[in-house]
C-alpha positions in Angstrom: -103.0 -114.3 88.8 -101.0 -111.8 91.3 -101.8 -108.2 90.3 -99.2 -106.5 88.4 -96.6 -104.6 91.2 -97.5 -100.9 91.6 -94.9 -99.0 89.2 -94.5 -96.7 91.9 -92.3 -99.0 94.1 -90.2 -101.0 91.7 -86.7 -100.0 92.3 -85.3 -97.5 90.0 -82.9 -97.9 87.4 -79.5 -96.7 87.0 -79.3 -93.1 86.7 -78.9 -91.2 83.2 -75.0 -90.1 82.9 -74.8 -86.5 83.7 -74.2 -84.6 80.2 -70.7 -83.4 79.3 -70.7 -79.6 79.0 -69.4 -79.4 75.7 -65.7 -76.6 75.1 -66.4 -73.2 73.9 -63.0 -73.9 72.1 -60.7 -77.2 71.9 -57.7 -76.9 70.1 -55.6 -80.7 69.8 -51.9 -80.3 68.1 -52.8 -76.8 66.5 -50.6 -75.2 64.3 -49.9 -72.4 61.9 -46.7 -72.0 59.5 -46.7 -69.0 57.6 -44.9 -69.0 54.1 -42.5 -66.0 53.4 -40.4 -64.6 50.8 -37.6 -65.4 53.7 -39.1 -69.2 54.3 -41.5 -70.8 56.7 -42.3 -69.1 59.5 -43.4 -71.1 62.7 -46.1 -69.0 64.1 -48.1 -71.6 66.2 -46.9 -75.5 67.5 -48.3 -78.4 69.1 -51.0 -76.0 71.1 -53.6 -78.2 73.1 -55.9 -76.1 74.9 -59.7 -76.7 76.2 -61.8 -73.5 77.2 -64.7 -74.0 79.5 -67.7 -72.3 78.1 -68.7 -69.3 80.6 -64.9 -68.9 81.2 -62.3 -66.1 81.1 -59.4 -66.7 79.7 -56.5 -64.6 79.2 -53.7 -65.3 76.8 -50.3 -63.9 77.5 -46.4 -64.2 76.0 -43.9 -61.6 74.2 -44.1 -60.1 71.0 -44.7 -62.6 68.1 -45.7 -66.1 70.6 -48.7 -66.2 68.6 -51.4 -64.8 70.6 -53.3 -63.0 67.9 -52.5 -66.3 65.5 -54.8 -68.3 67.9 -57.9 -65.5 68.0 -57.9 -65.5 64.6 -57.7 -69.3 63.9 -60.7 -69.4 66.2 -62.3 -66.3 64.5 -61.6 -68.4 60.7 -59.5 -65.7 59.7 -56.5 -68.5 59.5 -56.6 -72.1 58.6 -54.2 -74.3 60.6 -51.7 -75.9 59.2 -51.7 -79.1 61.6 -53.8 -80.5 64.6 -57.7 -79.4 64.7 -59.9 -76.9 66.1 -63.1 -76.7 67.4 -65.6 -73.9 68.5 -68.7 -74.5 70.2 -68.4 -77.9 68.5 -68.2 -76.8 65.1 -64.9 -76.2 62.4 -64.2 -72.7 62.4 -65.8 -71.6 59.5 -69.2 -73.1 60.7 -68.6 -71.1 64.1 -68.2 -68.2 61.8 -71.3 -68.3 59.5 -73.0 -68.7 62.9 -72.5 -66.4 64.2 -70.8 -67.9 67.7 -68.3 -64.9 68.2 -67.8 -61.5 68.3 -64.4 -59.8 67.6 -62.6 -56.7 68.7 -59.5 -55.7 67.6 -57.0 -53.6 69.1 -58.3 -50.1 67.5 -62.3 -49.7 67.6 -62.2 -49.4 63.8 -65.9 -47.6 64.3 -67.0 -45.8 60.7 -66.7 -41.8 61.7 -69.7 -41.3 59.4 -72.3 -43.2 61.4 -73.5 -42.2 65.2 -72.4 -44.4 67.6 -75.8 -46.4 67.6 -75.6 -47.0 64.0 -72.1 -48.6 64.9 -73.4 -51.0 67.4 -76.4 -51.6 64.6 -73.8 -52.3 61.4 -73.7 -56.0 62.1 -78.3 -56.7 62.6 -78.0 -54.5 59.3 -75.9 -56.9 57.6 -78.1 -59.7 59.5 -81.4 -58.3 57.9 -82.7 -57.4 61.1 -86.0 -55.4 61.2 -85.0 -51.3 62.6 -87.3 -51.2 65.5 -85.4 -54.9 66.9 -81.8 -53.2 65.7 -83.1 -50.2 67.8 -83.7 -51.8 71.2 -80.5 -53.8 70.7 -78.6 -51.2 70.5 -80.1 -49.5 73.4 -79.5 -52.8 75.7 -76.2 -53.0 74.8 -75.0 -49.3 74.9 -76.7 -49.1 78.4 -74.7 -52.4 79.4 -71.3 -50.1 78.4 -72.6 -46.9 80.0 -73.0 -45.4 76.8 -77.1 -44.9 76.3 -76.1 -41.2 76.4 -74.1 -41.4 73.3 -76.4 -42.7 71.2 -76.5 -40.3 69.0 -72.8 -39.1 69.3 -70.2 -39.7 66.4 -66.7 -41.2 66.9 -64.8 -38.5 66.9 -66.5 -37.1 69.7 -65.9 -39.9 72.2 -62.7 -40.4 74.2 -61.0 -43.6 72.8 -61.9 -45.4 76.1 -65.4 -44.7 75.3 -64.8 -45.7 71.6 -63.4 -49.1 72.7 -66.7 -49.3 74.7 -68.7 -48.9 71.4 -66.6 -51.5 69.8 -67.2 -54.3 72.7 -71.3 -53.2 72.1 -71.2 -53.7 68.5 -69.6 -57.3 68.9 -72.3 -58.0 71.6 -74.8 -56.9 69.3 -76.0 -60.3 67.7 -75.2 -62.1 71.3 -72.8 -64.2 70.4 -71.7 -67.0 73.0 -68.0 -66.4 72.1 -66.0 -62.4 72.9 -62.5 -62.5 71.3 -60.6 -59.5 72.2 -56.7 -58.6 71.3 -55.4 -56.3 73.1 -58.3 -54.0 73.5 -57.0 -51.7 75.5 -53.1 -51.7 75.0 -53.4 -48.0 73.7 -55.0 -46.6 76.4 -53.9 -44.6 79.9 -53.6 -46.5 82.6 -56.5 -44.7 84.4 -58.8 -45.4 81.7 -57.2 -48.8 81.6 -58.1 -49.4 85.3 -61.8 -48.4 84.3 -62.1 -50.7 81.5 -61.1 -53.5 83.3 -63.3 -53.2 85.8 -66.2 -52.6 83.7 -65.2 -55.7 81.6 -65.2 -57.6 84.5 -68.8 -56.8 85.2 -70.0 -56.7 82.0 -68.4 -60.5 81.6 -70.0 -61.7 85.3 -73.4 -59.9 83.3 -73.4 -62.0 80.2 -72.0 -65.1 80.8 -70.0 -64.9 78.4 -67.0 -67.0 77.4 -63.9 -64.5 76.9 -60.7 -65.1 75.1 -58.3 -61.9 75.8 -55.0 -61.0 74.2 -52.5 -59.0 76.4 -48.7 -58.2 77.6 -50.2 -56.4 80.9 -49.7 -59.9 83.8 -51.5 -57.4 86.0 -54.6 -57.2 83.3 -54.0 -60.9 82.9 -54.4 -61.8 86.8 -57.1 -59.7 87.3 -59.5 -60.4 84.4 -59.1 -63.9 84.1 -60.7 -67.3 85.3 -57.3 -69.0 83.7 -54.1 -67.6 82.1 -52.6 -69.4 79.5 -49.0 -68.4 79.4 -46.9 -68.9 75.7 -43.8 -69.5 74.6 -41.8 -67.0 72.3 -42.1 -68.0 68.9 -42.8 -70.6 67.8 -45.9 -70.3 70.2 -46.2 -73.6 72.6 -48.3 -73.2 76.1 -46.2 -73.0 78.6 -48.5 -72.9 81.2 -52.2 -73.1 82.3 -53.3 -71.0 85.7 -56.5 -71.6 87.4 -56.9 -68.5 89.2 -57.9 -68.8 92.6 -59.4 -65.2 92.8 -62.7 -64.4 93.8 -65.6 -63.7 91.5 -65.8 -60.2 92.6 -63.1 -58.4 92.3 -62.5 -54.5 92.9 -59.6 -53.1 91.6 -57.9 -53.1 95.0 -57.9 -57.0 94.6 -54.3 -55.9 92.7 -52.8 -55.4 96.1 -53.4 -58.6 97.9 -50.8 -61.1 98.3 -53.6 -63.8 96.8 -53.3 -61.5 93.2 -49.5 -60.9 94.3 -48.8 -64.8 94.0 -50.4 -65.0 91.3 -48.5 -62.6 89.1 -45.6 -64.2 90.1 -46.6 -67.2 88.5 -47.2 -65.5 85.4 -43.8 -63.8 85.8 -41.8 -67.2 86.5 -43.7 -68.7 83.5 -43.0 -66.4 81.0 -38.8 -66.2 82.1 -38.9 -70.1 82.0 -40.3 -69.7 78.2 -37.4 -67.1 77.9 -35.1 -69.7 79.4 -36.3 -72.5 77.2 -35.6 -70.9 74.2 
């Protein structure tokens, strides 16, 4: 009898399908209709969108398209009224009692009674994590915001740029996969504006994190983002999805190159057509 062929040469099977990377969020057919004293309100319609994990995205559209409305039926704060929604492959509210975001809202809503560390700390404390681990925490992250310094400082005595800083840290605290921002910085100069973008920028290239970002500003928009999702006025439809062709790195003099230059335009064009449309 032949000896049995060495395994070593047989010829090798079909290769194992590469894995899928699974959306950070997948929205099919999503809406929201509010009910009013005045009647329904159409807030969201027919919104399919897919977001890449480890992307940026930036959501922009007037007054009232429904921005907000999709953070927050990502966030659980809102249950749809049609289509579904998924984040990091789980409903909502699962995504929620895991833990898979952080939120911050358009004022830093930090308590004036607690130090800035004990801020950033608020959400391990409600966690139950030990002091010592809540400690070092909040050391990584304030250093990562350029706050280490202010440790021990209390709201009041930070410049609301700095304040928004201790809000991103606090939502970064339990390292979520998932940042949802609105609006962060719509109050601020545009100096300090200019800063925080930047900073945001290398604090998401840092992380890895997968962004979703409220905003009216097309220039904040174009710069921040991997993709732009551009809605509709109300009711809120996407318009438009732009792949931005921008390079990772990006200074703040990127904003004068006719590359960023097109690419506002875009934005611009998309956001009269919605005005046309309607």
């Amino acid at each position: 009898m032949a000896d049995a062929p060495d395994s070593a040469v047989l010829p090798a099977g079909p290769a194992a399908p590469a894995a899928v990377p699974r959306p950070a969020v997948e929205a099919r057919g999503l809406g929201l209709t509010f009910t009013t004293a005045g009647g329904p309100v159409v807030a969201l319609t027919g919104v399919d969108l897919e977001i890449e994990a480890g992307s940026f995205v930036a959501l922009i559209g007037p007054s009232g398209c429904g921005k907000t409305t999709f953070l927050r039926l990502v966030a659980d704060l809102e249950q749809p009224s049609s289509g579904t929604l998924r984040v990091e492959g789980l409903a909502p509210r699962e995504a929620r009692l895991a833990r898979r975001y952080g939120y911050v809202f358009q004022a830093p809503a930090l308590q004036p009674w607690r130090t800035v560390e004990r801020n950033v700390t608020l959400p391990l404390e409600i966690m139950g994590i030990p002091p010592a681990e809540r400690a070092a925490r909040a050391r990584r992250w304030l250093a990562l915001v350029e706050l280490e310094a202010f440790a021990r400082h209390y709201p009041w005595q930070l410049s609301g740029g700095m304040q928004q800083r201790v809000s991103i840290a606090r939502a970064l605290s339990f390292d979520p996969p998932i940042l949802l921002m609105d609006e962060p910085f719509g109050a601020l100069d545009e100096i300090t504006r200019d800063r925080l973008n930047l900073e945001l920028h290398g604090l998401w290239r840092k992380t890895g994190k997968t962004v979703l970002f409220v905003t009216h500003s097309i220039a904040e928009a174009v710069y921040l983002a991997t993709r732009i999702v551009v809605m509709s006025p109300r009711p809120g439809r996407i318009l438009e999805v732009i792949d931005s062709p921008l390079p990772a790195d990006r200074p703040l003099e990127i904003r004068d190159t006719p590359a960023f230059l097109e690419v506002a335009h875009r934005v611009r064009e998309g956001l009269r057509a919605g005005h046309s449309y309607d």
